[in-house]
N, C-alpha and C positions, 0 to 999 in steps of 0.2 A: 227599421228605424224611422223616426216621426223628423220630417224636411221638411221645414221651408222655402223655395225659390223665389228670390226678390229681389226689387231696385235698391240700393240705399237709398237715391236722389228722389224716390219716386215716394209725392205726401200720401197717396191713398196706401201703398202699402206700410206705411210708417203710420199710419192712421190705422189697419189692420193688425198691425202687430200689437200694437198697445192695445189693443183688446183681447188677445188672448192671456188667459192667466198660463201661470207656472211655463212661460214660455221656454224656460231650459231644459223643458223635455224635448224640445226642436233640435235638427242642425242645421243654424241660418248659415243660405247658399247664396251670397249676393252675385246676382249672376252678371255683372259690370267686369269685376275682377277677377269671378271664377267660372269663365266661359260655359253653359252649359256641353258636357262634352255626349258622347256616342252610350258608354253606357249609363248616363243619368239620363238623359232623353227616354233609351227604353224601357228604363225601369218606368218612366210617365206616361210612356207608350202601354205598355204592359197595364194600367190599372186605367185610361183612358179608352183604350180602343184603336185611336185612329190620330192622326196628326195636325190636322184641320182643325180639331179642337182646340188645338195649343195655340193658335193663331192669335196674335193680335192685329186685328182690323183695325184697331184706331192707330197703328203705329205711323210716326211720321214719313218711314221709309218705307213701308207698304203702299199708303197716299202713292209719295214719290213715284214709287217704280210701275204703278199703274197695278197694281195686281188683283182688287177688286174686280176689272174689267178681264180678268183672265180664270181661265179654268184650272187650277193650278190639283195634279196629282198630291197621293199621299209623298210619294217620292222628294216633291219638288216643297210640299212643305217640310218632309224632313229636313230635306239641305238649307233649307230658310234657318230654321230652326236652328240648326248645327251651324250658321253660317255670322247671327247677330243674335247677340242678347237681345236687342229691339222687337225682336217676332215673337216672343213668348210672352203671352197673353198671362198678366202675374195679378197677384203671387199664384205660386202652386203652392199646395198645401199637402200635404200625406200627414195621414196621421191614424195610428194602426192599421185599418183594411180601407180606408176611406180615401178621396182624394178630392180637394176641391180647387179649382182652375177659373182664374178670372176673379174680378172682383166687383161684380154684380149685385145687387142689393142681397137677393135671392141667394144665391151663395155663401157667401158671408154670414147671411143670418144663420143658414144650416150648418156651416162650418163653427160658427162659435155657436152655437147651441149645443152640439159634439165632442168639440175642446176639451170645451169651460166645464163639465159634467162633473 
């Protein structure tokens, strides 16, 4: 099934949504109200590799906690991850075998180049 993971409050993913056409092939996951849980994480796990990636470094509570400055396992970013919405690096994207994480220039472009087809 073709998922979206995303902020409602967040303008860049509301800015990426309105770019993909026929968006009702999606299932939007606002993950404020719909916690990301254990098995939507590995299903992201599954199609990423590793957990790290799902990270969001620019999050205000990452800053906060100092964790840039630390060495943090796949373990400890899973629990981040399972712990606050804030740590998932958004939108996540799936969409048939694909998966696109972060909203990157670069991303984006490949991600709706793939979409919108």
């Amino acid at each position: 099934m073709n998922k979206i993971f995303y902020l409602k409050t967040c303008d860049t993913c509301k800015k990426i949504l309105s770019q993909i056409e026929n968006i009702d092939r999606f299932k939007l996951i606002e993950i404020k109200s719909n916690l990301l849980n254990q098995q939507q994480l590995e299903e992201i796990y599954q199609k990423v590799g590793n957990y790290e990636s799902l990270i969001n470094k620019r999050a205000t509570l990452y800053k906060e906690r100092g964790l840039k400055n630390k060495n943090l396992s796949e373990n400890d970013c899973k629990e981040l991850l399972l712990e606050h919405y804030t740590f998932l690096a958004r939108p996540v994207i799936i969409y048939n075998e694909h998966i696109f994480v972060g909203n990157s220039k670069k991303v984006i472009e490949q991600m709706l180049e793939i979409v919108n087809q």
